[in-house]
C-alpha positions, -999 to 999 in steps of 0.1 A, spaced: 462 284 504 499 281 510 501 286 545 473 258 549 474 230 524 511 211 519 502 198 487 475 179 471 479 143 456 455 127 433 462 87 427 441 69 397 447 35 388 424 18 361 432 -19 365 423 -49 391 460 -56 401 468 -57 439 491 -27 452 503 -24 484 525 6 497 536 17 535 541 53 549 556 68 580 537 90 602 544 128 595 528 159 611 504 170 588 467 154 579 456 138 552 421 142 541 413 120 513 385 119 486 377 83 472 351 77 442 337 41 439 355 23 466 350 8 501 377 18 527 385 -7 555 406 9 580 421 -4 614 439 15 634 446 1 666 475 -3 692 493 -25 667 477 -21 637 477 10 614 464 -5 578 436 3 553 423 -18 526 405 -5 495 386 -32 472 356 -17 447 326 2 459 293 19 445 291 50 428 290 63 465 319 88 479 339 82 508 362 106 525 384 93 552 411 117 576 443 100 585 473 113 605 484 110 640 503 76 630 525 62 655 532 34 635 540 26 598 510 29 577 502 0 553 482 5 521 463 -24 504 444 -13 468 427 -43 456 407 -24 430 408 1 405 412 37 424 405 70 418 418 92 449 417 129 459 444 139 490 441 173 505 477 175 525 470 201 552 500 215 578 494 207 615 465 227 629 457 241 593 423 223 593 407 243 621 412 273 600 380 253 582 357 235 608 353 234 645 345 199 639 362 176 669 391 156 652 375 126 674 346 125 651 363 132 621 391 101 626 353 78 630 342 93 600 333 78 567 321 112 553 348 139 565 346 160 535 306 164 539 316 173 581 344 196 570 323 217 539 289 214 556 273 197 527 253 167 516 253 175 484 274 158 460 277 182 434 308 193 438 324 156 442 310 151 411 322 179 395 360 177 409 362 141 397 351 144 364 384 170 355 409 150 338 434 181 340 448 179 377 454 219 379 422 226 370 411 199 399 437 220 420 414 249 409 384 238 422 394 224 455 412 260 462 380 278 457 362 255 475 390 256 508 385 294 503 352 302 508 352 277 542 386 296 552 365 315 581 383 301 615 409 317 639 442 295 647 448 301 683 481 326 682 496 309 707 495 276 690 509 289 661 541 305 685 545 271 697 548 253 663 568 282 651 594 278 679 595 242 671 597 239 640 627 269 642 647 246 667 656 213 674 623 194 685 642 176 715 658 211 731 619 214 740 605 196 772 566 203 775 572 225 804 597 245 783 572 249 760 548 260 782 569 289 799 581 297 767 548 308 755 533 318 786 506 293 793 503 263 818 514 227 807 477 219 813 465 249 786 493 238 769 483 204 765 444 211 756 457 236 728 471 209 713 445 181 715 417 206 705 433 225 677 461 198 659 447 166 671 474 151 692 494 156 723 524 180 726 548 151 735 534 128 702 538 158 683 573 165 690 584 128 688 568 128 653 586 160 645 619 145 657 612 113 636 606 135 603 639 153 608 658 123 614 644 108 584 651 133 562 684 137 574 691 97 570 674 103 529 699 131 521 731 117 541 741 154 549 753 136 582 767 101 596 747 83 623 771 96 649 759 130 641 724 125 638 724 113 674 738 141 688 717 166 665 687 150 680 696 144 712 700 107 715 719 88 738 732 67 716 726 51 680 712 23 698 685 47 710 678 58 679 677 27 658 649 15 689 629 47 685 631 47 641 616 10 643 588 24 664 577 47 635 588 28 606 595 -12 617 627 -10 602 667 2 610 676 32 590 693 13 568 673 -13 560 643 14 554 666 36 530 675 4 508 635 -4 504 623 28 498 605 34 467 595 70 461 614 99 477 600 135 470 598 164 489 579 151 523 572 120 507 591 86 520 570 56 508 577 17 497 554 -2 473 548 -33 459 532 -42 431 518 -79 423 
């Protein structure tokens, strides 16, 4: 499952009280498992935000990713949340489902696992002891582990992901793995979701972030890693994906772990 799933998150919160938290977009998908709640989600050319207030005893399972904005959490009830973190492209090694209907989608997890049956829900929520929910969902993503990732999308993520995200122009790309910047582009949209040029952009973004988190180098530096033209340019394209300077986004930050850059606030 390593080469598939990031890492899985599970979020349970017993009370009433209002939480709010903001993420930045990242490459990978999130699918996420919700028990007993009602999910409210816009996202729209300038609004990426999802509200959760108390549902039935129903289960809902929304997919988010492909952010090109910050993403801003509102829990107004108690919550009890599964997350399955895949890498980018790792979810067609499970469904040939478009990503168009699974983004409109209130029941992805029923789309992805071909079920209507909510045994298994059942069964994965009622384990207290996270590893042995860990357990389940593995065995469950391994028996629908029965789809091809195109080889040639994998040789392009691999070459980016092994160099600088900005030394690649689309038609770089393209000659570089031997297909047409028209193949090129459909590889992409069918099999990850997004566009080659969002995808880079959102690769760049990551690294500059992380680079900004650890302070292995100054802001001069970072410009000229990622080929800016200036800091200027940067700070422009940072308050795209995360409505704040570098700076000002470092001092708010919350929770820093591993891929994980998030601000809360609880009331």
């Amino acid at each position: 499952m390593k080469k598939y799933v990031q890492y899985f998150l599970y979020f349970k919160k017993t009370d009433s009280s209002i939480l709010n938290y903001t993420t930045f977009p990242n490459k990978n998908l999130c699918l996420a498992i919700y028990k007993q709640n009602n999910i409210n989600y816009l996202n729209q050319s300038n609004t990426n935000h999802c509200i959760i207030t108390q549902g039935n005893n129903s289960f809902v399972s929304k997919l988010y990713g492909f952010h090109k904005m910050p993403f801003q959490v509102d829990i107004n009830s108690s919550l009890d949340q599964v997350c399955i973190i895949f890498y980018p492209s790792a979810l067609r090694a499970f469904t040939n489902v478009s990503y168009d209907e699974l983004m409109n989608s209130d029941r992805v997890f029923e789309a992805v696992f071909s079920t209507k049956n909510n045994y298994i829900l059942e069964k994965i929520f009622e384990e207290d002891d996270f590893a042995k929910r860990t357990a389940i969902l593995e065995m469950l993503l391994l028996k629908k582990l029965n789809h091809d990732i195109p080889y040639k999308l994998k040789e392009a993520l691999h070459l980016i992901a092994t160099n600088n995200s900005e030394n690649f122009s689309i038609e770089t790309l393209a000659k570089t793995i031997k297909v047409s910047d028209s193949s090129l582009f459909r590889l992409f949209k069918n099999n990850l979701g997004q566009n080659p040029k969002s995808y880079l952009k959102t690769v760049r973004f990551r690294t500059i972030l992380d680079e900004i988190k650890t302070g292995k180098h100054s802001p001069s530096e970072i410009d000229a890693l990622n080929q800016y033209y200036d800091q200027a340019h940067l700070i422009k394209d940072f308050k795209i994906f995360t409505g704040s300077t570098p700076k000002k986004l470092i001092e708010k930050v919350s929770v820093q772990q591993n891929d994980l850059t998030w601000i809360y606030n609880k009331k």
